[in-house]
C-alpha positions in Angstrom: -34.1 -53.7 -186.7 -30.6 -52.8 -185.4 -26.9 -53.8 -185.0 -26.1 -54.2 -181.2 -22.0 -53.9 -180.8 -21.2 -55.1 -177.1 -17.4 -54.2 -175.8 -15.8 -56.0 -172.8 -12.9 -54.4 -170.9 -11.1 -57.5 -169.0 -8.7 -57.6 -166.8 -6.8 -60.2 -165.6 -8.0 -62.6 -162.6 -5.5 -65.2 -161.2 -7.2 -69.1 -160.8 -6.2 -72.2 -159.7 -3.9 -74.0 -162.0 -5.0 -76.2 -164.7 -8.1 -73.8 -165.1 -8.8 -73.6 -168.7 -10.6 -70.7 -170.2 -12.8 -71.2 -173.3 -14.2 -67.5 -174.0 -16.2 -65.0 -172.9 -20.1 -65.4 -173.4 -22.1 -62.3 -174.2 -25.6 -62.3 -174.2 -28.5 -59.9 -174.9 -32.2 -60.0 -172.2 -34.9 -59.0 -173.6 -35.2 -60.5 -176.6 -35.1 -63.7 -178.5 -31.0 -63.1 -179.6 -29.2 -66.2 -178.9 -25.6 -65.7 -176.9 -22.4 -65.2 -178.6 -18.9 -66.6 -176.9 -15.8 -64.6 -178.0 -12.4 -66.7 -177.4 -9.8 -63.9 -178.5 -9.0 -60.4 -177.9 -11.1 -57.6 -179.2 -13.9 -58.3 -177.0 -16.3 -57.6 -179.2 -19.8 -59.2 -180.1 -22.0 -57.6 -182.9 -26.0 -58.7 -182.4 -27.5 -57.8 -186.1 -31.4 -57.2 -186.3 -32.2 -56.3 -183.1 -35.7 -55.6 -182.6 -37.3 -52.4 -181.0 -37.5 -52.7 -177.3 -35.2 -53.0 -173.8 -32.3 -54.3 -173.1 -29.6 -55.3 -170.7 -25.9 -57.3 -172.1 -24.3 -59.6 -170.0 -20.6 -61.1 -169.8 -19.6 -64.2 -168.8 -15.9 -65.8 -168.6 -16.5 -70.1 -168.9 -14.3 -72.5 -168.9 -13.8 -75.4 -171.3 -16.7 -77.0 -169.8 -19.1 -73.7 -169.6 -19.2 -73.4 -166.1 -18.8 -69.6 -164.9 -15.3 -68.2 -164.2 -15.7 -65.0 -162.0 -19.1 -62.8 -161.9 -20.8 -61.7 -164.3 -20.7 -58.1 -165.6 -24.6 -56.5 -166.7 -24.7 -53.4 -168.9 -27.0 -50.3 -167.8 -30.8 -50.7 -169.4 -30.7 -49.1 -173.1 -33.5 -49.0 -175.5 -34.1 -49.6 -179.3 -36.5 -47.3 -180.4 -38.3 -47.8 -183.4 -37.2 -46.1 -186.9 -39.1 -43.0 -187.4 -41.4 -42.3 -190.5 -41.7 -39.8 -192.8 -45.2 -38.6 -193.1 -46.1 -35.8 -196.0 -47.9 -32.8 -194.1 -48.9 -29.5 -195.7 -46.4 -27.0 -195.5 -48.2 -24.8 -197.5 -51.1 -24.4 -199.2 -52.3 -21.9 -202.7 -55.5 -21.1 -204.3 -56.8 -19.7 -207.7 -59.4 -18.2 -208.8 -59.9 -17.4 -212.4 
């Protein structure tokens, strides 16, 4: 398992008046990682125990009411390999004989 950090660069977007933003909510495909909604500067969302496998984030700016402000921005595929083992293998081998 692995910790998945997701960074969001904003900028800002002009909308009509009496729009109220609530956050940004980042999600994870592929997997069965529920979505996280940051409501402050860093953008950042931390997914612990991330299984192996493939991936995509998403970002999503909603407002109070969870309805989409602007697009949404999607992350380049990226995989999570699994952990490699160590496996003992001769690296050498002696023999006696008496």
């Amino acid at each position: 398992m692995k910790t998945v950090v997701v960074t969001i660069a904003t900028s800002p977007t002009p909308f009509p008046a009496g729009t109220v933003a609530s956050g940004i909510v980042v999600s994870l495909s592929g997997g069965a990682i529920g979505p996280q909604t940051i409501t402050a500067a860093p953008y950042t969302a931390t997914f612990e125990g991330v299984a192996p496998g493939t991936y995509t984030a998403s970002a999503q700016s909603v407002d109070a009411a969870g309805q989409p402000l602007g697009g949404v921005m999607t992350s380049s595929s990226f995989v999570i390999a699994e952990d490699d083992i160590n496996i003992d293998i001769p690296s050498s081998i002696t023999v006696s004989v008496a």
